[in-house]
C-alpha positions as CSV (number, residue, x, y, z in Angstrom):
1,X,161.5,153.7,219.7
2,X,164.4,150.9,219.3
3,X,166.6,153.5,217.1
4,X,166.0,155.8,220.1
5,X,167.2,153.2,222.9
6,X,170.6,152.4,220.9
7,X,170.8,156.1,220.5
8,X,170.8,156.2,224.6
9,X,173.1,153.2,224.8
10,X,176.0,154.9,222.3
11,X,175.1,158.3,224.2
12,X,177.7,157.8,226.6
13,X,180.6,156.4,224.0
14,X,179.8,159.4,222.2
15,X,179.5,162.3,224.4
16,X,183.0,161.0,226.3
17,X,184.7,160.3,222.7
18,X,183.1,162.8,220.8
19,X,182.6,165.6,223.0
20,X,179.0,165.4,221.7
21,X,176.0,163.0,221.4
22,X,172.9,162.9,218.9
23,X,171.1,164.1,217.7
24,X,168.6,162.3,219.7
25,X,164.9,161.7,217.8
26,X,162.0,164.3,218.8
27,X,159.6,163.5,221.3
28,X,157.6,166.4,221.3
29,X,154.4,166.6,219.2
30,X,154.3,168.5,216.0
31,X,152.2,170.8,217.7
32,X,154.4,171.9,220.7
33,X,157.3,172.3,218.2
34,X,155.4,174.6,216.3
35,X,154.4,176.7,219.1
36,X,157.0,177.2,220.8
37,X,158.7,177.9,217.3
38,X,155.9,180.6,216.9
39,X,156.5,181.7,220.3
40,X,160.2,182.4,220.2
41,X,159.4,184.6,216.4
42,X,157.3,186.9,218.3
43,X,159.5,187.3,221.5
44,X,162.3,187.9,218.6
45,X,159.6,190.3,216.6
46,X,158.4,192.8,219.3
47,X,161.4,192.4,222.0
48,X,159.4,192.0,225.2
49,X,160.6,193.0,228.3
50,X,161.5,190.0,230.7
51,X,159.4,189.3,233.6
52,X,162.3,188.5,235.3
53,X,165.2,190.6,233.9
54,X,163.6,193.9,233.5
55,X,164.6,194.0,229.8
56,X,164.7,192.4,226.9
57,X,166.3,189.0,226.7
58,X,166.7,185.8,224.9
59,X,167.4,183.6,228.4
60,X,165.5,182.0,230.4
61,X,161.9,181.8,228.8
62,X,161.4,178.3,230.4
63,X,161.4,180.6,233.5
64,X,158.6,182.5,232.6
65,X,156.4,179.8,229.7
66,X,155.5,176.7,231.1
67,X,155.4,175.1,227.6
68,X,159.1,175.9,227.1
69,X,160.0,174.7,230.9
70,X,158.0,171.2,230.4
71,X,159.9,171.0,227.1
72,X,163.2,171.0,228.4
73,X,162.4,168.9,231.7
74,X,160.5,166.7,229.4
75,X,160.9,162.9,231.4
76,X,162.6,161.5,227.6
77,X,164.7,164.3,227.4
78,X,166.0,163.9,230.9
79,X,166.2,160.1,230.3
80,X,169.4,161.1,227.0
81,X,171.0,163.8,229.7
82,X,171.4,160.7,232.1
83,X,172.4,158.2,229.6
84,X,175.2,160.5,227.9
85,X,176.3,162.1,231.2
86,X,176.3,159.2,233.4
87,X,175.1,162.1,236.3
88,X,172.5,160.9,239.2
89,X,171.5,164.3,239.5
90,X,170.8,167.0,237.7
91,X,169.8,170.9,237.4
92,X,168.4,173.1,234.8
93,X,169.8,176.3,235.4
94,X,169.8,178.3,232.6
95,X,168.0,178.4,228.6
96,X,168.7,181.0,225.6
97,X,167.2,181.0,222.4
98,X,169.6,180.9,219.2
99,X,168.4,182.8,216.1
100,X,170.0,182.3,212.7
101,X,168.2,185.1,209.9
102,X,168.9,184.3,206.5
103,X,172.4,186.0,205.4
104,X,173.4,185.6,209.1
105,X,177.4,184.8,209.3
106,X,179.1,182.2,211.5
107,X,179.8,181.8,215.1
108,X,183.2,181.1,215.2
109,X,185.0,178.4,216.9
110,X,184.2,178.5,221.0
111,X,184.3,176.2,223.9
112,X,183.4,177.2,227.3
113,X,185.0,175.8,230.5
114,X,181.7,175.6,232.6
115,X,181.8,178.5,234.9
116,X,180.1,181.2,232.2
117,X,181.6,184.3,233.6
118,X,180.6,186.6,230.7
119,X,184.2,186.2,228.8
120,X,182.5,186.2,225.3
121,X,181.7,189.5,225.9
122,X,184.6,190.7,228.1
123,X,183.0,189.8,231.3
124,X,184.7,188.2,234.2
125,X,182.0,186.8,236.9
126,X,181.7,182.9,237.5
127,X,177.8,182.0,237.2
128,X,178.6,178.3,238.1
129,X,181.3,176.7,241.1
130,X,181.7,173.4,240.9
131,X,181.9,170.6,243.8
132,X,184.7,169.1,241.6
133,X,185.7,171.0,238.8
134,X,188.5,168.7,237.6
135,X,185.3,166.6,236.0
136,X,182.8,167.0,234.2
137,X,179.8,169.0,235.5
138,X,178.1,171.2,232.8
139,X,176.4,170.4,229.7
140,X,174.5,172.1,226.7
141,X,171.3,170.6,225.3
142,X,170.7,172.2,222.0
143,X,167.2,171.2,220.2
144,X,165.9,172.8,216.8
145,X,162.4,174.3,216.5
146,X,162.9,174.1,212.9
147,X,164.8,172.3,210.4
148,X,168.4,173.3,210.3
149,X,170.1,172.2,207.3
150,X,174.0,173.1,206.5
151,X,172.5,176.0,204.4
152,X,170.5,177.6,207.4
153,X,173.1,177.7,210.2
154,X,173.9,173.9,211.2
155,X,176.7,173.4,214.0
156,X,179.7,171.9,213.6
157,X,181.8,170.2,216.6
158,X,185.6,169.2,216.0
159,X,185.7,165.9,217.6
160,X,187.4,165.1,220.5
161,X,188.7,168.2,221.8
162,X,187.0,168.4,224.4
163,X,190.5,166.9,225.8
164,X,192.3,170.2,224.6
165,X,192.1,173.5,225.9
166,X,192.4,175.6,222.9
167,X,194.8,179.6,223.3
168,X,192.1,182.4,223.3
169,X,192.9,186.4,222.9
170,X,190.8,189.5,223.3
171,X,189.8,191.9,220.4
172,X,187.4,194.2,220.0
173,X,183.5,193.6,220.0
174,X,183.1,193.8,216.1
175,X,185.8,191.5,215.3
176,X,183.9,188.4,217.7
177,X,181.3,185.7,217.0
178,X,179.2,187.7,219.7
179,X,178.7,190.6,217.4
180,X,175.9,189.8,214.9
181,X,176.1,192.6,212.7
182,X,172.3,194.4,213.0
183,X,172.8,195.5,209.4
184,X,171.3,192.1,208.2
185,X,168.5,192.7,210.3
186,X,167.5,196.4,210.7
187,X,166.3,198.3,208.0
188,X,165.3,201.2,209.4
189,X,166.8,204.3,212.0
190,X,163.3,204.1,213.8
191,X,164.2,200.4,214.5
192,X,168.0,200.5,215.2
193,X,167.3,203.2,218.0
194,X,164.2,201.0,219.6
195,X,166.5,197.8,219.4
196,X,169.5,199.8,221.6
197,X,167.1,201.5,223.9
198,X,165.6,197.8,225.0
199,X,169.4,196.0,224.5
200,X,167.9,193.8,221.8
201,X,170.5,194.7,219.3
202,X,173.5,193.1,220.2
203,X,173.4,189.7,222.5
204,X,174.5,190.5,225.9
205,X,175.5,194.2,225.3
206,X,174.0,197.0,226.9
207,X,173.3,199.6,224.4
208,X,170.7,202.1,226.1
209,X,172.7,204.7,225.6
210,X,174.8,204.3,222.7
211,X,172.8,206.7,220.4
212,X,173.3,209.3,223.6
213,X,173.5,213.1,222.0
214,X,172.9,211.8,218.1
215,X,171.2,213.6,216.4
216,X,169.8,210.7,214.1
217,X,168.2,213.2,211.3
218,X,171.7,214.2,210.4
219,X,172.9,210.6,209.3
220,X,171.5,207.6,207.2
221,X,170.9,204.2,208.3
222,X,174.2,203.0,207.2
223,X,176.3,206.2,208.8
224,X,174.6,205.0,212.2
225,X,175.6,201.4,211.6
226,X,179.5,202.7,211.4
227,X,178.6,204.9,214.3
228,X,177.4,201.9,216.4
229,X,180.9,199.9,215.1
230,X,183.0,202.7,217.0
231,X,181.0,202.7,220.0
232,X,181.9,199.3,220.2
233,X,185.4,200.0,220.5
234,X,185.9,199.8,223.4
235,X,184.1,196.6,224.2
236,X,186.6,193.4,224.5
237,X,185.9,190.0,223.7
238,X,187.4,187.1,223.6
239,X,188.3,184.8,220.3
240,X,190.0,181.4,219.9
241,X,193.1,181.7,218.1
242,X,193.5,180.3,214.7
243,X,194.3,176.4,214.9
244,X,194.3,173.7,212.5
245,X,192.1,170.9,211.5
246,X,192.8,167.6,210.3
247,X,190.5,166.2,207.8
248,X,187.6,164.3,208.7
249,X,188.3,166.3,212.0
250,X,184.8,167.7,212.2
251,X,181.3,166.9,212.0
252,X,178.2,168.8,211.4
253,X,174.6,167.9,212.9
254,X,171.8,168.7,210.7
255,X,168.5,168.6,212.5
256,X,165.1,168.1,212.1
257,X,162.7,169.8,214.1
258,X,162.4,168.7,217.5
259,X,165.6,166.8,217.2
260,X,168.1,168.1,219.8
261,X,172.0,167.5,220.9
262,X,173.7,166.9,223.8
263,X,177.6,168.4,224.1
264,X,180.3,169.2,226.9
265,X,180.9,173.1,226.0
266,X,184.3,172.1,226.3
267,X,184.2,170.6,222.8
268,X,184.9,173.1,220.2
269,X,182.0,174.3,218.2
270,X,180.5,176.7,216.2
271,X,177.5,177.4,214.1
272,X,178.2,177.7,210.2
273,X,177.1,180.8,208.3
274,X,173.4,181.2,207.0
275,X,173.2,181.5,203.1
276,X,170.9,184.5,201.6
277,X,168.0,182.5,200.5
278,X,168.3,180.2,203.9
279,X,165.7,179.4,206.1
280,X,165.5,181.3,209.5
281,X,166.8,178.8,211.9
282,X,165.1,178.6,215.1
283,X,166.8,176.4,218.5
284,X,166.6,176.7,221.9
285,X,169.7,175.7,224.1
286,X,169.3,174.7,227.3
287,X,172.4,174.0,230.0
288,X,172.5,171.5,232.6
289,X,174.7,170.8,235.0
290,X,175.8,168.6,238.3
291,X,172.9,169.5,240.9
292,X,175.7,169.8,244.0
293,X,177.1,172.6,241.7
294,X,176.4,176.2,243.0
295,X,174.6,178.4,240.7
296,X,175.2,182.3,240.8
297,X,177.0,182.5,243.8
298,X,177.2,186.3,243.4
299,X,173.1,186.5,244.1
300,X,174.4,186.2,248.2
301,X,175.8,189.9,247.8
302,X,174.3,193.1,246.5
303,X,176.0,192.8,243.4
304,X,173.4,190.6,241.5
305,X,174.4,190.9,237.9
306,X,175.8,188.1,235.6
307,X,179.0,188.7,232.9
308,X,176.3,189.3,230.2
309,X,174.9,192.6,232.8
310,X,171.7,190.7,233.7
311,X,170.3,191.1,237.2
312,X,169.8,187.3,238.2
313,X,168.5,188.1,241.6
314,X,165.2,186.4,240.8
315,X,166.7,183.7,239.0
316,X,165.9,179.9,239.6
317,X,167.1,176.5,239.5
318,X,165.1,173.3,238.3
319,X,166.0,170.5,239.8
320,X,165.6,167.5,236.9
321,X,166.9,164.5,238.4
322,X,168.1,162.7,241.5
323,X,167.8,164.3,244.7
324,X,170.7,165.7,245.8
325,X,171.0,169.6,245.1
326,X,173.0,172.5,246.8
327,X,171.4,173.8,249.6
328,X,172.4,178.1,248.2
329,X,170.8,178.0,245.0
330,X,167.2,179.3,244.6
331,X,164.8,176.5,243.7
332,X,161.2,176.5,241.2
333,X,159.5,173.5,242.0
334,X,156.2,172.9,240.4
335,X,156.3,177.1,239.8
336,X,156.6,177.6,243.5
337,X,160.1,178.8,244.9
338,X,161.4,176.1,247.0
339,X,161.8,176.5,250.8
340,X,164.6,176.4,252.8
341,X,163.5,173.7,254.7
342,X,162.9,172.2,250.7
343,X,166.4,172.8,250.5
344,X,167.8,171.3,253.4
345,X,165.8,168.1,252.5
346,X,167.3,167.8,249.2
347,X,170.8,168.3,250.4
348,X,170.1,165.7,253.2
């Protein structure tokens, strides 16, 4: 426990000099790792509708398992957010599980202003306004369920630039860190048409009807993996132009299981390449941000989807420390919605 306490003192030097802090010891038990490890390969394995979202989806699990929710609301875990962040109060607000197969290529350099409007994959709606957005007011907790080593995926932050905001361009879908090409992972047409009927084959891309009118008997697996490509050409997203890096400029963080990472997503990052004969590398991410901040301000209209086309209308907030929270969000509290007279209390 004293390595982990002078990990929590430095947390704060870190994060604000660094752009990241950690990785922080694990906590949880051997067993809880494991299971929830186990649980994320068969959400991955048979593509289960969410409860929530009415489709398949790798967000917001600790929404639905109470395992993965205690996890990431654990009172240790809270107690490195607070340290590195210096924030009096905090909200869980979103999760997403990160999958890295063996063979799996890099996510590319990225860092993300905060507000989460869908711009990876050409969308354009805010999920998160800030009482003060000139600070910071969102942060990314990423832990590993299993090892991650630098041949199995490991990420990789260029250091202090989360002072920089870096030129970005659009291109096409295929040519983007948010296109993991399915060829790596499908290896049959019986597969590749279940995975775009329940929008499990490409992260955030609805793809129910992008086999509309084939006739799949006429082509072979790889024909309909060029034929996916094309249908994709007309999906944007967005890139960070080429910079350059000085040496010693970057760091990677490999992880053992349980061990997790806290980062502003304004810091540059990216996940490295998995080689062949890797391991599958298995983390859960988990953001966090300033509770005044308003979360999915778009669920007071009709309109109720997010930029990655998921309905959030029954999406909730966790509150995770302090006690002041804004008064629009939608609250779970002990898995009970929280009221509106709830609400008004914690804004008082």
């Amino acid at each position: 426990m004293e390595g982990f306490a002078v990990e929590k003192e430095n947390a704060r030097e870190a994060l604000a000099v660094n752009g990241f802090a950690g990785p922080f010891p694990r906590f949880a038990s051997d067993d809880t790792i494991g299971e929830l490890a186990e649980f994320f390969r068969d959400v991955l394995d048979h593509q289960p509708v969410h409860p929530l979202y009415g489709r398949y989806s790798v967000r917001d699990w600790h929404l639905v398992n109470e395992k993965v929710r205690e996890l990431l609301t654990a009172p240790e875990l809270v107690s490195s957010l607070q340290a590195a962040t210096g924030a009096d109060s905090l909200t869980l607000w979103r999760s997403k599980l990160f999958e890295k197969y063996p063979g799996d290529g890099a996510i590319d350099w990225h860092q993300e202003y905060g507000y989460f409007d869908g711009e990876e994959v050409g969308g354009h709606r805010p999920a998160l306004f800030p009482m003060n957005p000139s600070s910071s007011w969102s942060w990314t907790l990423w832990l590993s369920l299993t090892d991650v080593s630098n041949d199995d995926g490991v990420m990789e932050f260029v250091k202090g630039s989360q002072q920089s905001q870096y030129p970005k361009r659009m291109v096409t879908l295929t040519e983007s860190g948010a296109y993991v090409d399915p060829r790596n992972r499908i290896k049959s047409k019986e597969e590749l048409l279940s995975r775009a009927r329940n929008n499990s084959l490409i992260l955030d891309i609805d793809t129910r009807r992008v086999f509309d009118g084939v006739d799949f008997d006429k082509y072979t697996l790889d024909e309909l993996f060029d034929l996916l490509a094309e249908r994709c050409a007309d999906v944007l997203a967005v890139v960070t132009e080429p910079f350059e890096l000085a040496p010693g400029a970057t760091e990677t963080v490999p992880m053992k299981a349980g061990e997790y990472i806290i980062f502003t997503e304004r810091c540059m990052h990216r996940s490295r390449a998995s080689l062949p004969d890797a391991r599958m590398r298995l983390a859960v991410n988990a953001r966090y941000t300033l509770g005044d901040t308003w979360v999915y301000p778009q669920r007071n209209t009709s309109d109720t989807f997010d930029g990655s086309n998921l309905n959030i209308k029954d999406h909730k907030c966790i509150p995770v420390l302090g006690d002041r929270f804004h008064p629009d969000n939608s609250y779970l509290q002990y898995g009970l919605c929280v009221t509106s007279a709830f609400k008004t209390w914690l804004w008082s």
